[in-house]
Chimera marker file (.cmm) of the C-alpha trace (Angstrom):
<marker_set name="trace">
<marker id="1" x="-33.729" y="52.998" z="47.880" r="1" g="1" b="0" radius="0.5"/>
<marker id="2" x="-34.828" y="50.072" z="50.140" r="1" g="1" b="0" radius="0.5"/>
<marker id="3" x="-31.374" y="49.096" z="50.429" r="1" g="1" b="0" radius="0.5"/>
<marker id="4" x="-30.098" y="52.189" z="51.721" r="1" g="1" b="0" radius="0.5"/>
<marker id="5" x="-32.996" y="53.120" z="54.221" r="1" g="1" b="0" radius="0.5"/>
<marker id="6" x="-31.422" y="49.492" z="55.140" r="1" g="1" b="0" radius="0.5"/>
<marker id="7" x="-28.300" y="49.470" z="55.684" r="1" g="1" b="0" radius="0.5"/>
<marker id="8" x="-28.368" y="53.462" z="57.080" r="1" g="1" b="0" radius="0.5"/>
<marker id="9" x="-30.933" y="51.888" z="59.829" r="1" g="1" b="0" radius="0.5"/>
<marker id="10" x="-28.298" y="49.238" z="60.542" r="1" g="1" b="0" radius="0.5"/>
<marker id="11" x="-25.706" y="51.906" z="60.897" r="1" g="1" b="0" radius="0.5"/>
<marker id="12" x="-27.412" y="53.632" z="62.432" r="1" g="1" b="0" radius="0.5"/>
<marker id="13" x="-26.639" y="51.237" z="65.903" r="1" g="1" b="0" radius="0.5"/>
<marker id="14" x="-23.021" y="51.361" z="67.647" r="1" g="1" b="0" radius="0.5"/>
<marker id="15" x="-22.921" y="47.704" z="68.337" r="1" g="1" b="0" radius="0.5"/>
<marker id="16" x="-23.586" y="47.277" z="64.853" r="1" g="1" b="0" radius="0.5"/>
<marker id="17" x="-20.985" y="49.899" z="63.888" r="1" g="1" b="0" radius="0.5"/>
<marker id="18" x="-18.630" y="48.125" z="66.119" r="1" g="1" b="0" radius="0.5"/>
<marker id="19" x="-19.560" y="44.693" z="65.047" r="1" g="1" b="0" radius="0.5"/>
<marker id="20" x="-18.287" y="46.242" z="61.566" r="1" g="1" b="0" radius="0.5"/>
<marker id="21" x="-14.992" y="47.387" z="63.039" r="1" g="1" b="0" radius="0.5"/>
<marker id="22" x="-14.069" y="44.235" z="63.911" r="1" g="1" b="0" radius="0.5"/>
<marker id="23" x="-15.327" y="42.255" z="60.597" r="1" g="1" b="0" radius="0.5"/>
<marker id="24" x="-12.655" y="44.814" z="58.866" r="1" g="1" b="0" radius="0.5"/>
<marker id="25" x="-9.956" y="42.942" z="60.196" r="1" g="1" b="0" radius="0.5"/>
<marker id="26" x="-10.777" y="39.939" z="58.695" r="1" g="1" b="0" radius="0.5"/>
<marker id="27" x="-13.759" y="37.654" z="59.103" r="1" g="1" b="0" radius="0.5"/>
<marker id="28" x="-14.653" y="35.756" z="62.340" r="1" g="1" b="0" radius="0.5"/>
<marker id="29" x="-16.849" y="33.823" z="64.514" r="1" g="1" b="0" radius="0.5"/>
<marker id="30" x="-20.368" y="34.644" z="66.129" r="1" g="1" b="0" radius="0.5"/>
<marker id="31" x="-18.462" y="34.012" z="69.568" r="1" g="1" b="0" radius="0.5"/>
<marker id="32" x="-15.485" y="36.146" z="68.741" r="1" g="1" b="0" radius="0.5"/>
<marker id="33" x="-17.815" y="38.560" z="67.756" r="1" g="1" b="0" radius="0.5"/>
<marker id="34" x="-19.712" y="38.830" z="70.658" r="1" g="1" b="0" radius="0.5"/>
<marker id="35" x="-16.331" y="38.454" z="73.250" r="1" g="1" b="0" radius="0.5"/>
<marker id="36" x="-16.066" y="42.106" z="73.882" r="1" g="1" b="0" radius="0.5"/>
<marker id="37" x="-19.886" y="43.256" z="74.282" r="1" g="1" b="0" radius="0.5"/>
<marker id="38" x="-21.204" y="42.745" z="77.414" r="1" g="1" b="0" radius="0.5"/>
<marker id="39" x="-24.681" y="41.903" z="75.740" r="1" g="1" b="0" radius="0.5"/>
<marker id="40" x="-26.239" y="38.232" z="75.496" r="1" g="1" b="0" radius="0.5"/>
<marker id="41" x="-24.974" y="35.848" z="72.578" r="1" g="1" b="0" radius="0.5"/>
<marker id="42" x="-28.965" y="35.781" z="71.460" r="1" g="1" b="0" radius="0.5"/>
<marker id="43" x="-28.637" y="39.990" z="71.416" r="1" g="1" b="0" radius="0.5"/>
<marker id="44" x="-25.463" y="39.563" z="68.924" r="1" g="1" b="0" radius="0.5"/>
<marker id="45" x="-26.871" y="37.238" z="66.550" r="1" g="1" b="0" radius="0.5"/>
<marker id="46" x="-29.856" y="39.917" z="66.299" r="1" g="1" b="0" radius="0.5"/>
<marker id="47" x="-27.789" y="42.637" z="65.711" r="1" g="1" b="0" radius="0.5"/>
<marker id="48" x="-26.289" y="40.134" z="63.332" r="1" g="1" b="0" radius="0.5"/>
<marker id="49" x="-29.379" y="39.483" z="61.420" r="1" g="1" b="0" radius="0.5"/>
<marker id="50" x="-29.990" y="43.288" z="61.324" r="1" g="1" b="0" radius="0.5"/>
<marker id="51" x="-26.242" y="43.608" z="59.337" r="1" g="1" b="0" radius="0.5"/>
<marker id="52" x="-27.337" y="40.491" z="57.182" r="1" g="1" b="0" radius="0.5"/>
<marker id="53" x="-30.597" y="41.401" z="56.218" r="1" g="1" b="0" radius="0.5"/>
<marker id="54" x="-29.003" y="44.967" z="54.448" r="1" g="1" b="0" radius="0.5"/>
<marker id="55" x="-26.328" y="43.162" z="53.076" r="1" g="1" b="0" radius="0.5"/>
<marker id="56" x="-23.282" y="44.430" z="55.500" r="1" g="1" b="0" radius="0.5"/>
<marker id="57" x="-22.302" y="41.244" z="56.310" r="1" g="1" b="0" radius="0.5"/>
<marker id="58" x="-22.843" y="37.333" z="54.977" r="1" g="1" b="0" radius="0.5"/>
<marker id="59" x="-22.656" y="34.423" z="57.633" r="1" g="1" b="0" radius="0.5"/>
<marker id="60" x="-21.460" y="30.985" z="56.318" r="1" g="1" b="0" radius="0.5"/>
<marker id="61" x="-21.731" y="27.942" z="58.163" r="1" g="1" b="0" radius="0.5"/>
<marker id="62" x="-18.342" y="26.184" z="58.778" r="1" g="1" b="0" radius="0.5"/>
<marker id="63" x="-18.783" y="22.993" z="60.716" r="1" g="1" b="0" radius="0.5"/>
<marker id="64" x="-20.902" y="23.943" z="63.636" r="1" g="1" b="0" radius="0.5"/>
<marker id="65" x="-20.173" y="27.520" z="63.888" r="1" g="1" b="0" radius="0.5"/>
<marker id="66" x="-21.078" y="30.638" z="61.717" r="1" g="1" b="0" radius="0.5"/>
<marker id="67" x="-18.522" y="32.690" z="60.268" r="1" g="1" b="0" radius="0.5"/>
<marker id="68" x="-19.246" y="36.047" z="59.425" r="1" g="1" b="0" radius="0.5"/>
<marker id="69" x="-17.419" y="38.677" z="57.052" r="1" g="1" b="0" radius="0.5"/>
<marker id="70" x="-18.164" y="42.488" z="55.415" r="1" g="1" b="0" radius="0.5"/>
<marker id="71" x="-20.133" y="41.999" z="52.269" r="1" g="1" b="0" radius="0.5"/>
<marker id="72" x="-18.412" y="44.470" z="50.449" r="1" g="1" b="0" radius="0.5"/>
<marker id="73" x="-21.038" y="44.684" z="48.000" r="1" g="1" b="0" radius="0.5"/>
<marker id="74" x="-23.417" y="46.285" z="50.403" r="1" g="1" b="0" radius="0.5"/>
<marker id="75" x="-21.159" y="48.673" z="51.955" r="1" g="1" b="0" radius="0.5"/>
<marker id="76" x="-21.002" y="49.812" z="48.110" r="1" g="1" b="0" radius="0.5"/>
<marker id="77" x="-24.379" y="51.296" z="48.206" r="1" g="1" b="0" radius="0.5"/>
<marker id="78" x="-23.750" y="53.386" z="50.976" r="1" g="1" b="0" radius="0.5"/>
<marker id="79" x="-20.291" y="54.509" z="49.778" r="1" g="1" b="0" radius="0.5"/>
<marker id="80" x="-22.088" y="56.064" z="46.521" r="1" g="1" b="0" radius="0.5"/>
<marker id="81" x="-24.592" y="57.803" z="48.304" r="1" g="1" b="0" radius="0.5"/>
<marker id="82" x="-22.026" y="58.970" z="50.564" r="1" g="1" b="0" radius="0.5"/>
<marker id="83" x="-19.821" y="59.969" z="47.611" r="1" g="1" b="0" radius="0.5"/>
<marker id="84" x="-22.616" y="62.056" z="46.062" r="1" g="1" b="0" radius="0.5"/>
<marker id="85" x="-23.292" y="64.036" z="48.951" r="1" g="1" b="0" radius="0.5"/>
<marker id="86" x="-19.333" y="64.513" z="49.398" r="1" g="1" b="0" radius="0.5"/>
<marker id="87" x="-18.444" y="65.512" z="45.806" r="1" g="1" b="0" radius="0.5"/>
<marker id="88" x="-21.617" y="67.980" z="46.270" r="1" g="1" b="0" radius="0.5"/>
<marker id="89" x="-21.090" y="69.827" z="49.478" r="1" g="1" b="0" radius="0.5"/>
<marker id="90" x="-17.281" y="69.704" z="48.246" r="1" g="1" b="0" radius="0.5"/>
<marker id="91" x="-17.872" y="71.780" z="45.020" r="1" g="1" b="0" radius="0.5"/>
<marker id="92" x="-20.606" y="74.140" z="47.323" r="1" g="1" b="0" radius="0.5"/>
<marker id="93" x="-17.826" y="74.689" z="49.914" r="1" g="1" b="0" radius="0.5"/>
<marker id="94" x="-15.218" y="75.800" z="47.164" r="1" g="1" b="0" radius="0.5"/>
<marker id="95" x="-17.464" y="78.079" z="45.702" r="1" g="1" b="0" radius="0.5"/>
<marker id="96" x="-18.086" y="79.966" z="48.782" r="1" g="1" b="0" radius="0.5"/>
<marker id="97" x="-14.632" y="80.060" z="49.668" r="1" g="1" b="0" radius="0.5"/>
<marker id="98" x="-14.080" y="81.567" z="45.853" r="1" g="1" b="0" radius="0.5"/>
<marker id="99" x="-17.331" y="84.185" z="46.477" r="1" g="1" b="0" radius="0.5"/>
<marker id="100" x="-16.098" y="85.005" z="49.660" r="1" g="1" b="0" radius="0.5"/>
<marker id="101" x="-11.991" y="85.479" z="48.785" r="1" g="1" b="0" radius="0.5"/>
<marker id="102" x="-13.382" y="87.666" z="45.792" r="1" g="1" b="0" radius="0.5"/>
<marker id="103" x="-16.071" y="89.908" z="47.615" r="1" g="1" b="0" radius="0.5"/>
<marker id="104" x="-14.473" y="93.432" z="49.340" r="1" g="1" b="0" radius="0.5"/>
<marker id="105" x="-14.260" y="92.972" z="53.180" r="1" g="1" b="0" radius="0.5"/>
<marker id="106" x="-16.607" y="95.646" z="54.489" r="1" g="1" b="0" radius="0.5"/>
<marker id="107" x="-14.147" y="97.807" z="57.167" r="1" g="1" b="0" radius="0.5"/>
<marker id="108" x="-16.265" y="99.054" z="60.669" r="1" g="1" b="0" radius="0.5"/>
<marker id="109" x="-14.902" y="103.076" z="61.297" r="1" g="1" b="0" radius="0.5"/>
<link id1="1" id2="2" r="1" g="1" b="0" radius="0.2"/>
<link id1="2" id2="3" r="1" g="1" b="0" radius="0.2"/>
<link id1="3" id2="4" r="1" g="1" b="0" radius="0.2"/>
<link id1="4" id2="5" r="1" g="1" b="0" radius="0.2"/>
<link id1="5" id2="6" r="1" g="1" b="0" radius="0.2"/>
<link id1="6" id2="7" r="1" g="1" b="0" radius="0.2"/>
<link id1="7" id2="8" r="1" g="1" b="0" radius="0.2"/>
<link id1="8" id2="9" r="1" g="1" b="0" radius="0.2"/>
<link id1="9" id2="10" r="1" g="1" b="0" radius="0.2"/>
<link id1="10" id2="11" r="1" g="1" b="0" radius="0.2"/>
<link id1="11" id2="12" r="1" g="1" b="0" radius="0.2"/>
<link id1="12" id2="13" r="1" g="1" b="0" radius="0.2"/>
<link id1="13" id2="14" r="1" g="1" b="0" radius="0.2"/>
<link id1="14" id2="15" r="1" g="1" b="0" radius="0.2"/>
<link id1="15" id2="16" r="1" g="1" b="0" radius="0.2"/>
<link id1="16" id2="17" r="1" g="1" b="0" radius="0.2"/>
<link id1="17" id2="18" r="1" g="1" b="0" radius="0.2"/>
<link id1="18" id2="19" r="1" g="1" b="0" radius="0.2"/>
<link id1="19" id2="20" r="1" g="1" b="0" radius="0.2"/>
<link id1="20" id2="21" r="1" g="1" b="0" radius="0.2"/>
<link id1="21" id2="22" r="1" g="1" b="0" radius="0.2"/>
<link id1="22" id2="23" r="1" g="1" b="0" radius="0.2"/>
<link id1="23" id2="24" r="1" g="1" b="0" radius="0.2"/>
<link id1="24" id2="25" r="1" g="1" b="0" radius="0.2"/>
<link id1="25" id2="26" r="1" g="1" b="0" radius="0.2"/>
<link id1="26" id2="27" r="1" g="1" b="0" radius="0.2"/>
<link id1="27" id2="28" r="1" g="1" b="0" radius="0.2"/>
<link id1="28" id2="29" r="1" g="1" b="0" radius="0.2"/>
<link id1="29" id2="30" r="1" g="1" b="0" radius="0.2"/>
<link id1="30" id2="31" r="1" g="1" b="0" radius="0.2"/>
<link id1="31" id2="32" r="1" g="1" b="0" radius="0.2"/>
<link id1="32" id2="33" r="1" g="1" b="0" radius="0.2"/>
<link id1="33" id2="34" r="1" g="1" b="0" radius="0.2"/>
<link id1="34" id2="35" r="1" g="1" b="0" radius="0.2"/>
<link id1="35" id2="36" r="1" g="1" b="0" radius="0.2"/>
<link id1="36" id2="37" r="1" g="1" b="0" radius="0.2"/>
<link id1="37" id2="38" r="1" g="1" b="0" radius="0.2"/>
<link id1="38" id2="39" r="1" g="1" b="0" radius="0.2"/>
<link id1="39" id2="40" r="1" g="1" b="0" radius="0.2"/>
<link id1="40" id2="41" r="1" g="1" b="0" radius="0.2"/>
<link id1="41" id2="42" r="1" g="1" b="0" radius="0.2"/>
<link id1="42" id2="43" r="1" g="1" b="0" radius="0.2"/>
<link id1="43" id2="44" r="1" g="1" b="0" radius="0.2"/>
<link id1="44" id2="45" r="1" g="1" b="0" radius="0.2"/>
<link id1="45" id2="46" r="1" g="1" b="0" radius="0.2"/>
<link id1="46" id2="47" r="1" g="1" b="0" radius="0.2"/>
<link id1="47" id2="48" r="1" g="1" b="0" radius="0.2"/>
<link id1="48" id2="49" r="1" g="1" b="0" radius="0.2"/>
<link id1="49" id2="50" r="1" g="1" b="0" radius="0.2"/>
<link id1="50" id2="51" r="1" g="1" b="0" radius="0.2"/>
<link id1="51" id2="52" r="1" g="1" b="0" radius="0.2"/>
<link id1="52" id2="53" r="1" g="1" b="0" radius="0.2"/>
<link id1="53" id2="54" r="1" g="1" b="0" radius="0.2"/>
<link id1="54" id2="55" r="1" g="1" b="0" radius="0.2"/>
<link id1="55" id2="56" r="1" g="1" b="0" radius="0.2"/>
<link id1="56" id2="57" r="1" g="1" b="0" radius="0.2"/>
<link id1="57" id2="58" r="1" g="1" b="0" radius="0.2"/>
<link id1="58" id2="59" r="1" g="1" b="0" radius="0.2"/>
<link id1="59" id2="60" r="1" g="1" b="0" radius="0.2"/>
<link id1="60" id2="61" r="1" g="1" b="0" radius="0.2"/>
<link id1="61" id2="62" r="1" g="1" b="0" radius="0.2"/>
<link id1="62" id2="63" r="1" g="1" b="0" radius="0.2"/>
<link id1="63" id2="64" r="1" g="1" b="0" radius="0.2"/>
<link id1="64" id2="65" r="1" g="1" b="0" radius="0.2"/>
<link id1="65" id2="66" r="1" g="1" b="0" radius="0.2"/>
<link id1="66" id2="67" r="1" g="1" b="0" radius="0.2"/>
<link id1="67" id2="68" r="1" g="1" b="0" radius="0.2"/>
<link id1="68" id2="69" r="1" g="1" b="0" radius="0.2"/>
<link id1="69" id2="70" r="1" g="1" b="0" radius="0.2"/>
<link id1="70" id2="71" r="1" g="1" b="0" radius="0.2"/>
<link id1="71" id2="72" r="1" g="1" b="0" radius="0.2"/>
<link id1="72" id2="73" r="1" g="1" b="0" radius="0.2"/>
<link id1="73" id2="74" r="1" g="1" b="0" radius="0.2"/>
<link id1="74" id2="75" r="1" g="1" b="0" radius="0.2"/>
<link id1="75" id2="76" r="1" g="1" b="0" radius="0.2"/>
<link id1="76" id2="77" r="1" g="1" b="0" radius="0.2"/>
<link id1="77" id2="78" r="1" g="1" b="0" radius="0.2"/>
<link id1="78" id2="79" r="1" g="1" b="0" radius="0.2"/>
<link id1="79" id2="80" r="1" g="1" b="0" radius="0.2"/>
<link id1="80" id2="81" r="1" g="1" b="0" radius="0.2"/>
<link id1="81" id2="82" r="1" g="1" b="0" radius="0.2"/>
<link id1="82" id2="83" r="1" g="1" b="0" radius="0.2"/>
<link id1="83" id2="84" r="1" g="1" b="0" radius="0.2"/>
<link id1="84" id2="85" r="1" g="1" b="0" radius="0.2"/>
<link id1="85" id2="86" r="1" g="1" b="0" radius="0.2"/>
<link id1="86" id2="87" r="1" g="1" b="0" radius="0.2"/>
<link id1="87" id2="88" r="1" g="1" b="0" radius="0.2"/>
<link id1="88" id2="89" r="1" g="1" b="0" radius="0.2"/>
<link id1="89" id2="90" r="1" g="1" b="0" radius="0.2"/>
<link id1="90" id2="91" r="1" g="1" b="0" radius="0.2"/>
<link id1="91" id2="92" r="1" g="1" b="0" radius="0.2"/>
<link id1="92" id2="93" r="1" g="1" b="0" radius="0.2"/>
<link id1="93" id2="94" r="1" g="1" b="0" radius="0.2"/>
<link id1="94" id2="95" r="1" g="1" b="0" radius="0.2"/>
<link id1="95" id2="96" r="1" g="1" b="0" radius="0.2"/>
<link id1="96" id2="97" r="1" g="1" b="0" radius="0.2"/>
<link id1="97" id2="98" r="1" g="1" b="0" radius="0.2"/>
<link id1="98" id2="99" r="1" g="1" b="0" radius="0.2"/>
<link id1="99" id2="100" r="1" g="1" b="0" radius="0.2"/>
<link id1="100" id2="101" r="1" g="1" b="0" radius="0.2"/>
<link id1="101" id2="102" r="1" g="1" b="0" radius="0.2"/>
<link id1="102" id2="103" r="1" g="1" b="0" radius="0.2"/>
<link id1="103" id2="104" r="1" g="1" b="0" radius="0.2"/>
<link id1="104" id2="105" r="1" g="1" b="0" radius="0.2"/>
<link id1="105" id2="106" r="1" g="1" b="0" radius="0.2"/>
<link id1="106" id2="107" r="1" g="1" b="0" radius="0.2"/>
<link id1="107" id2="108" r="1" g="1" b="0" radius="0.2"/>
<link id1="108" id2="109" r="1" g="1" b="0" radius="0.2"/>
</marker_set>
């Protein structure tokens, strides 16, 4: 469950939800990354670390620049939980629609 508390708490930021945004449409650079924040480069590569350490994003080293990308993988773990909770409150919701389409409407005089 470590994984999760993880990578929830890293979600849990909108830079890092926007950093995310932009790693789906295709990998890039620590400095393209940080081009549209108006935040210090040493502020992105901690919000950076923060993705990396739940396993949202890997960094590899190309030359003298990182690249970064989504780590699939990690968004996984979230996905299932999320799935869970979705297929439950799904199945809940249908019910009560089905209880409440088969129950009498009381009439006020």
């Amino acid at each position: 469950m470590q994984s999760l508390d993880t990578a929830f708490s890293a979600l849990a930021d909108p830079t890092r939800r926007a950093i995310l945004a932009r790693l789906a449409l295709g990998e890039a650079t620590v400095g393209e990354i940080g081009e549209p924040f108006a935040i210090s480069a040493p502020a992105i590569s901690r919000h950076l670390k923060v993705l990396e350490d739940a396993a949202l994003i890997a960094r590899t080293r190309r030359g003298q620049q990182f690249v970064c990308r989504i780590n699939p993988v990690g968004l996984k773990t979230a996905q299932e939980w999320l799935d869970h909770y979705r297929a439950f409150w799904g199945g809940a919701l249908d019910r009560l629609d089905a209880h409440l389409k088969s129950t009498p409407q009381s009439r006020k005089p």
